[in-house]
N, C-alpha and C positions, 0 to 999 in steps of 0.2 A: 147955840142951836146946832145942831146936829144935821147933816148931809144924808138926805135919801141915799139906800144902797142900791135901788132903783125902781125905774116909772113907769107905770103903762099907756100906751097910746092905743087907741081904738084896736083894745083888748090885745094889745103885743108886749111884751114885759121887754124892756131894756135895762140892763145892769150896765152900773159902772163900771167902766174898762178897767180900775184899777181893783177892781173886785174880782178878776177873772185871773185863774191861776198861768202862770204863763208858763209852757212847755219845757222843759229843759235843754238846753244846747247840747247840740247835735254835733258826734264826733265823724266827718267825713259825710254829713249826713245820717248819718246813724241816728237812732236814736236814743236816748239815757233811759233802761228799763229794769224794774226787778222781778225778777224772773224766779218762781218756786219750784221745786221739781221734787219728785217722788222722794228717791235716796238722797241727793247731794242737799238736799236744804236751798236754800236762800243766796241770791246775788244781786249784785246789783250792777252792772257794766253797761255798754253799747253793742245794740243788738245787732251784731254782725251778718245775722243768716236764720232762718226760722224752716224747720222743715217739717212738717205736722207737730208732734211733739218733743224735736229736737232742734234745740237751741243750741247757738256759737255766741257767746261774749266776748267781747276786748275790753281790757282796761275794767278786770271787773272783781269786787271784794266780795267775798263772804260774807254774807250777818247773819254773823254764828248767833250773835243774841244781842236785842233791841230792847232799849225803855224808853220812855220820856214818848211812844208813839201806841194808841190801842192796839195798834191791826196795822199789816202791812200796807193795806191800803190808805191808813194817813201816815204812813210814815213815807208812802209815795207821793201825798199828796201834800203833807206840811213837811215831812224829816223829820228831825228826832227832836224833843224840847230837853233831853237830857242824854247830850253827848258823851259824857265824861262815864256813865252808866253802860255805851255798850261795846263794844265785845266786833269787830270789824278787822280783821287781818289784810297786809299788806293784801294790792290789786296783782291780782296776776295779767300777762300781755293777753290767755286767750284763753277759754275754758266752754268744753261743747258739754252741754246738759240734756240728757234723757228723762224720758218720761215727766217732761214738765205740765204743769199742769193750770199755774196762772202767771200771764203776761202783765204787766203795770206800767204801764208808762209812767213815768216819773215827772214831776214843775220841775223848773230851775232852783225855785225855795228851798225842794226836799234832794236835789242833788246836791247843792251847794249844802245843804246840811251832814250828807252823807259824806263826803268830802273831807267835813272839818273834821269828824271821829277819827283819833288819834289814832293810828295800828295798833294794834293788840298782837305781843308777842307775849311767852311763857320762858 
């Protein structure tokens, strides 16, 4: 038999806690984001500082190029299901981004996926 993923009580839906994606750890409080920006493409670090459309990262890689995820947004939200497929360079300690244009909070699932992609050097 199979476990309801969740119930409603006098018209209120509750999901199961273990159903709920849980945020990613937090560097000094920061929090794990990837972050897209005009020119520079794609990162994924801890967002140091946010000032309209200019972003600071710590501790933060490129993805130069992603599979195993449709859309940025589950690859923030699951990681990647085929690591070995992308394309991530060493993190650098700090990197400020203009003209960014979407913020994503990242789970713990898709940072710790992000993580495991091997560096990509040439």
């Amino acid at each position: 038999m199979t476990q309801p993923q969740s119930i409603s009580i006098d018209n209120v839906e509750y999901v199961r806690k273990d159903q709920l994606a849980e945020p990613a750890q937090t560097l000094d409080g920061k929090p794990y984001v990837i972050c897209r920006s005009r020119d520079a493409a794609v990162f994924a670090g801890y967002l140091v500082e946010r000032n309209g459309r200019e972003v600071e990262l710590a501790n933060a890689r490129r993805i130069y190029y992603w599979d195993g995820a449709a859309t940025l947004s589950q690859l923030a939200q699951d990681g990647t299901s085929k690591p070995d497929q992308c394309k991530f360079p060493a993190p650098v300690d700090r990197v400020e981004l203009l003209e960014v244009c979407e913020v994503l909070y990242v789970t713990e699932k898709a940072r710790l996926s992000i993580a495991s992609v091997a560096e990509w050097v040439e």
